[in-house]
Phi, psi and omega in degrees: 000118174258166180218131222251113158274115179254039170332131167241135221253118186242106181271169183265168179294336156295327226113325178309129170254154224233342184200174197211120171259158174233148164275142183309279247261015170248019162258346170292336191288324206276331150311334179290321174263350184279344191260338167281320177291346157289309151313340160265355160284311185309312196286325199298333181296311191275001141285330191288300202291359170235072202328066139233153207249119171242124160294143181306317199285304144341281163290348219237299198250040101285347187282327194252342184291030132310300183350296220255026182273000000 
């Protein structure tokens, strides 16, 4: 699923930026992938402790290449 952002990026008077508005259902797609990516992180641990290993680095570009189509 990609998810297309149109974000409005809000700064302070240096300059710093302090907020961010999202439209809800494109901060609900983004929640979505962080709560999949936690779970595939959460399982690659519990595969670790019976040694075997998948890099975080792995699951991160199989979890988003929808993203890059």
């Amino acid at each position: 699923m990609k998810i297309k952002i149109n974000a409005q990026i809000f700064y302070d008077e240096e300059g710093n930026k302090v907020g961010v508005k999202l439209k809800l259902k494109e901060f609900e797609a983004l929640m979505e992938k962080l709560e999949d990516a936690l779970d595939v992180y959460t399982a690659n641990l519990r595969t670790q402790k019976k040694g075997k290993t998948i890099s975080f680095e792995k699951i991160k570009k199989e979890l988003f290449a929808d993203d890059k189509k």
